[in-house]
C-alpha positions as CSV (number, residue, x, y, z in Angstrom):
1,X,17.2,30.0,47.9
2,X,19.2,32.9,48.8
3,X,20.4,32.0,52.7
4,X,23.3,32.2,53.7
5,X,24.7,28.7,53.3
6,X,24.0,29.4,49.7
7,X,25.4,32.5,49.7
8,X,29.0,30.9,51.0
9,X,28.9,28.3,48.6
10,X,28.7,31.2,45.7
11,X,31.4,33.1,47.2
12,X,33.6,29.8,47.4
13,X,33.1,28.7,43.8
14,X,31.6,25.3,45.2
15,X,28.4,23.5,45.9
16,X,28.5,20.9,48.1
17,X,27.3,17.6,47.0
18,X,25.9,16.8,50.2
19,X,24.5,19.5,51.9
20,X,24.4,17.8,55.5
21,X,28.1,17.9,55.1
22,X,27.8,21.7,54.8
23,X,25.3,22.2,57.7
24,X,27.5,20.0,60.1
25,X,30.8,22.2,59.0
26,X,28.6,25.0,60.4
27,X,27.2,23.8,63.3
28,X,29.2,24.5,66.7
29,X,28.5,21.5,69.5
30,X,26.8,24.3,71.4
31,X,24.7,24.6,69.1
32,X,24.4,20.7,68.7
33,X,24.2,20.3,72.5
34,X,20.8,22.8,72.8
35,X,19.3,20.9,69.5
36,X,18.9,17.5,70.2
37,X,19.5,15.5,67.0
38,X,22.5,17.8,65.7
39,X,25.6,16.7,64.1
40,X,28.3,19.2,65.4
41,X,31.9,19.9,63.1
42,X,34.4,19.1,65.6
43,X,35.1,15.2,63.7
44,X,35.1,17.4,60.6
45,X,36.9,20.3,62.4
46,X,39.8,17.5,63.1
47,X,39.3,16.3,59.3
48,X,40.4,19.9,57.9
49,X,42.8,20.7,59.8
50,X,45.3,17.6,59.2
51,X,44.1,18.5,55.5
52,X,45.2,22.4,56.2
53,X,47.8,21.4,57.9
54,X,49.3,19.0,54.5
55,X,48.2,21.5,51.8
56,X,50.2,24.5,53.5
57,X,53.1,22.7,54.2
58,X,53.2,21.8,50.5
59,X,53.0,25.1,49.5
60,X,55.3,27.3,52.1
61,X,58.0,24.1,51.0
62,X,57.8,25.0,47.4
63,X,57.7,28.8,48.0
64,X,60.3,28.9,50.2
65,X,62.9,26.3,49.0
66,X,65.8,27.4,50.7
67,X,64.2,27.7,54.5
68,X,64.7,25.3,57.0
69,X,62.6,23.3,58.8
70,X,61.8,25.7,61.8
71,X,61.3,28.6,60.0
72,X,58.9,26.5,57.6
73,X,57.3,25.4,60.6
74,X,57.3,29.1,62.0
75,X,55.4,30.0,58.8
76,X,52.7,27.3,58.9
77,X,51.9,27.9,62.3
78,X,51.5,31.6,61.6
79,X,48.9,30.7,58.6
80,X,47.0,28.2,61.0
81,X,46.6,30.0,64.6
82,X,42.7,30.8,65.3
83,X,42.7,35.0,64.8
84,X,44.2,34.4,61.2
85,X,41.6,31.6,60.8
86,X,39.0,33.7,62.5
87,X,40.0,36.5,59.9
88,X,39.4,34.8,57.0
89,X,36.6,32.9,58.1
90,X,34.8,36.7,58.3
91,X,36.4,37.6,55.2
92,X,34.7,34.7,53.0
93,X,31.1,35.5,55.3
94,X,31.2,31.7,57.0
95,X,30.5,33.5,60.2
96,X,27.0,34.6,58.8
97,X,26.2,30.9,58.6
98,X,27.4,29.5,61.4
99,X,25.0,27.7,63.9
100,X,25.9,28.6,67.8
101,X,24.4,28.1,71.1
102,X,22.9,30.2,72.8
103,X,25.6,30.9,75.2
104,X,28.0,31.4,72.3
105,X,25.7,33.7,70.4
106,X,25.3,35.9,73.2
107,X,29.2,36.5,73.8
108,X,29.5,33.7,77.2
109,X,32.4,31.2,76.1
110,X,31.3,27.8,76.4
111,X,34.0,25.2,76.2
């Protein structure tokens, strides 16, 4: 099936194994929160970004061999704030598949 679930799983190189993992990832808890029965991503959300968080820090340490902690730090922090994050996320096409309230959909920030 061509949706666009699928269509981010082709664009990453990966298929998920279990594709309730993949449809939680994408659902926001407004979303969840308006459809009774939905798992939202916020568990998985917290999940990623400890892994995020490990896997850059591993990598900007090996780049960067001679930097210090702060400016290491500096770096990550630059890789991991939400408009970067937000950038790549349109880049790749996850916002296409991501499942959003109503208020959210429409532009009204529910928090």
């Amino acid at each position: 099936m061509n949706t666009p679930p699928n269509q981010l799983q082709v664009r990453l190189g990966y298929t998920f194994r279990d594709q309730s993992l993949l449809e939680t990832a994408l659902t926001h808890s407004s979303f969840a929160v308006e459809q009774t029965g939905a798992e939202h991503n916020e568990r998985l959300e917290f999940l990623g970004d400890a892994v995020l968080q490990i896997l850059l820090s591993e990598a900007l340490y090996r780049l960067y061999p001679n930097d210090r902690e702060g400016v290491l730090s500096k770096r990550r922090s630059q890789l991991v704030n939400r408009s970067f994050l937000g950038q790549l996320t349109r880049k790749i096409g996850a916002d296409a598949c991501l499942r959003l309230g109503v208020q959210i959909y429409e532009g009204t920030a529910v928090h």
